[in-house]
N, C-alpha and C positions, 0 to 999 in steps of 0.2 A: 562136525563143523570144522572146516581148515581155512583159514583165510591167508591172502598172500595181501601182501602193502606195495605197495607199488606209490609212486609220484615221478616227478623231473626227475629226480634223484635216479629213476630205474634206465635212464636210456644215456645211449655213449653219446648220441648227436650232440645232449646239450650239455651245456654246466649248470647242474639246478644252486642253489641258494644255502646258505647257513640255515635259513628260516624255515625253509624246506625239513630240512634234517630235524629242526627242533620240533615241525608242527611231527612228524614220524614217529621221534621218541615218545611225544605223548600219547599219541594213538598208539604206539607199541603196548605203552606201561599201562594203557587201559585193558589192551591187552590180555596182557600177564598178569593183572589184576582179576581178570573173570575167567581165567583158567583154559582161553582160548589159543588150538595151537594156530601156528601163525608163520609166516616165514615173511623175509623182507627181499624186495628184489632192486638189486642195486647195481647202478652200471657197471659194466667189468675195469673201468678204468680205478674205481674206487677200489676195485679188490676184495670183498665181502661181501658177502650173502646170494643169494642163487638170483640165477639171468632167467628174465621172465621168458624170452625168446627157448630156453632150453627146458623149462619144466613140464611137465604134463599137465593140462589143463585141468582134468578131469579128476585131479588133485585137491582143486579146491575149491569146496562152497560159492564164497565169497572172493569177491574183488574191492581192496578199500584204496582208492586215490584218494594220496592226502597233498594238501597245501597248492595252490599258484592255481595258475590261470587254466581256464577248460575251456576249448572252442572247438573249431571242427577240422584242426589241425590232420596230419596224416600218420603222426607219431600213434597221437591219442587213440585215433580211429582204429590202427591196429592193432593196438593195446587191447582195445576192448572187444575187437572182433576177434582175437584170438581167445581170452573169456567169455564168448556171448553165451554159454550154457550156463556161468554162474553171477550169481547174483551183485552189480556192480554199483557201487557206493563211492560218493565223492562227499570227501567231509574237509572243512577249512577251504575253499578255492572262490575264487573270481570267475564267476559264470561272465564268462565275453561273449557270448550269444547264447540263445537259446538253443542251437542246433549241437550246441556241446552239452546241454543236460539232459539232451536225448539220447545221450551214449549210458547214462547213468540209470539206474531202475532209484537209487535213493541219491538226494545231495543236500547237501548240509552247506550251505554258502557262509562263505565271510563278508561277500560283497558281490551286488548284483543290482544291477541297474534297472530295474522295474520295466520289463518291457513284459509283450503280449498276455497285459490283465495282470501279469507278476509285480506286488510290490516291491520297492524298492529295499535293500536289506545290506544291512552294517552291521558284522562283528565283530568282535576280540578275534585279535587271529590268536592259535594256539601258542606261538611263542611266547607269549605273556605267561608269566608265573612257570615255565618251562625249567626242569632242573640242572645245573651246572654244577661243574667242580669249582672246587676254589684254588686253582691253582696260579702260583705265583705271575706275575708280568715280569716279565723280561726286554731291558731296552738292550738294544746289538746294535756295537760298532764293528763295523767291518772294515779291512783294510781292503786297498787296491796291490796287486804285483808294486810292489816296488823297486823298482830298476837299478837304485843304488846299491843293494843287497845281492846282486847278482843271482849267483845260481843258488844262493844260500834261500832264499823266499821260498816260503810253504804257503804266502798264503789261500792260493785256491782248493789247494787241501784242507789247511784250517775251515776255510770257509764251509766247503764241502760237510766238514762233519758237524760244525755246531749247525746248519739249513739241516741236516739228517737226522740229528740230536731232537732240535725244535719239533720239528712236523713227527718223528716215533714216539716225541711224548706227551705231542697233543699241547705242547706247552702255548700261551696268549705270548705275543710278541712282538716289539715294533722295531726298525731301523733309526737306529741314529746316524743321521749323513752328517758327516763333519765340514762339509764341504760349505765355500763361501756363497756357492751360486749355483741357484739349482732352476734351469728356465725355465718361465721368462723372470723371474726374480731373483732378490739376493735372499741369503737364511743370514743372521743374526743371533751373535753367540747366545743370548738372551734367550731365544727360541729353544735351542737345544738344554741349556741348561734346567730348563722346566719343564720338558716333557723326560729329563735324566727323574727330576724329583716324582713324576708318576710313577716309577717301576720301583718292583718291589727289589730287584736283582739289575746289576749292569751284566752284561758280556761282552767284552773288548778286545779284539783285534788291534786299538790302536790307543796310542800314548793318552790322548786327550779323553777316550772317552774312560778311561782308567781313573785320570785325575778328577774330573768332571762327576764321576759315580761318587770315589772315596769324601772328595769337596761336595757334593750335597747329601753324605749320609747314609750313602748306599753301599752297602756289598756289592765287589766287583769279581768275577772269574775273567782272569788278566789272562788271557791268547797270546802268548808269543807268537806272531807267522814267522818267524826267521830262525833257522838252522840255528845250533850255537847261543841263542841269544841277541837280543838287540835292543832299543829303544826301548818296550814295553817292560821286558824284564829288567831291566838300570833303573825304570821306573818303579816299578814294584819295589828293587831295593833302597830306593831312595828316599820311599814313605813306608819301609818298612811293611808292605803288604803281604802276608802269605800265601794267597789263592792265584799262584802264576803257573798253565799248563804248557812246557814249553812244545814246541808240536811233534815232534817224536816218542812223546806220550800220552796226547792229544786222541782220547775213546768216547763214545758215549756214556760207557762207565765211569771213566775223569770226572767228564762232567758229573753227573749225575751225584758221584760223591762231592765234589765241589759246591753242587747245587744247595745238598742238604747241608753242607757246612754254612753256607751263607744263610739258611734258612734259619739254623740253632739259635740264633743270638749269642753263641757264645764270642761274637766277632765285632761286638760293639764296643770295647774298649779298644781293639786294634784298627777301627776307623775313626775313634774320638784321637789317638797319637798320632793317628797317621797326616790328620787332616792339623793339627797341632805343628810335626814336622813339616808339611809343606810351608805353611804360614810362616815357620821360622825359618827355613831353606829363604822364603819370599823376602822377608827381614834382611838376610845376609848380604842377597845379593844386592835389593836395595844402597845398601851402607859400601858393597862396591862400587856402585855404581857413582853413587855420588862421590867415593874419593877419589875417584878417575876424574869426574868433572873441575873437582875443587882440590886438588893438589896441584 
């Protein structure tokens, strides 16, 4: 018995789903659990695992589609005409017509609208209870080219490697836009500052989202984009922070050692001083300010 996995997931035309992938891992690890070999067929765009269009058919037993919708699409239809000698299986999917569960010898619905005498049928799709890493969130500021820096600005390099960094390590991630107005509406510093307090890690590109991390608690990997030195690292020196890559050192290695320092705890005293020195830097200028008014 060889069974080949196939879903959305196996064709270049489309983009299948996260959900897709998780309902696969489970059927994988049932798998691998019953001692079944198995191969996975994955679009070439993904880059892993073998293209159903190239294997020998006569390879394998079974055919198991897992997750999303089954109708009498022309994707589908080839899929399984070039299996029609082995035995084809559809497990987790939305039966959207009957004429698509006639492609399949067995199916196993998540959801199906009860037609021709067929009851109607609702399940747990497989992603539920589906297993994950725990790996950290990361919020990322990213800078724009900034035109005052002249030819000095790295940042679409910077840029370039921590998007390189993220997606090689699989890392959960979201964008902090610093930006006043994002249309049709405005963002609100408020906004940003509590989606900084979700992540477990900042990564920053630019001054604010530096300050904005170490001010809610967060270890920051401070991104200089500027040749030399600029803004971000002044800043880093100014609260004392240690975690600044400036970009002519700027590797996935950097990071990745950066990452595990931020991760150690040993950097909670150096964001309880740090976030201290801003507060008092704030104090200072404050008591400027006012003696400019009132002298």
């Amino acid at each position: 018995m060889r069974v080949l996995v196939a879903g959305w997931f196996s064709f270049d035309e489309v983009i299948a789903t996260v959900g897709d992938e998780l309902g696969l891992e489970t059927v994988a690890g049932w798998l691998g659990e019953l001692d079944v070999s198995h191969d996975v067929a994955w679009a070439s765009y993904l880059g892993r695992g073998v293209c159903w269009r190239d294997v020998d058919p006569a390879d394998y037993t079974h055919l198991v589609f897992v997750s999303g919708p089954i109708g009498n699409g022309p994707l589908l239809r080839e899929l399984c005409d070039v299996f029609a000698a082995c035995q084809r299986w559809a497990i987790n999917v939305s039966v959207v017509d009957e004429v698509g569960r006639a492609h399949f010898d067995q199916v196993w619905e998540r959801d199906a609208p009860g037609e021709a005498g067929r009851p109607h049928v609702a399940r747990c799709d497989l992603a539920v209870g589906a297993e994950g890493s725990d790996a950290p969130v990361i919020a990322v500021a990213f800078a724009p080219v900034q035109r005052e820096y002249g030819g000095r600005s790295r940042a679409e390099m910077v840029r370039a490697v921590i998007e390189e960094w993220l997606a090689t390590r699989a890392l959960p991630w979201f964008e902090l836009s610093m930006d006043l107005f994002d249309k049709p509406h405005a963002r609100r510093p408020a906004q940003v500052k509590s989606l900084v307090r979700r992540a477990d890690v900042v990564v920053s590109m630019r001054l604010h989202g530096l300050v904005l991390g170490l001010d809610a608690g967060r270890p920051v990997i401070a991104c200089e984009p500027i040749a030399g030195g600029a803004k971000v690292r002044c800043q880093a020196e100014a609260l004392d922070w240690p975690v600044v890559l400036p970009p002519e050192l700027l590797t996935a290695e950097a990071l990745d050692a950066a990452l595990a320092e931020c991760l150690s705890g040993q950097l909670e005293g150096r964001i309880t001083r740090a976030r201290a020195r801003g507060r008092a830097d704030t104090a200072r200028t404050h008591d400027w300010f006012a003696a400019q008014l009132t002298g």
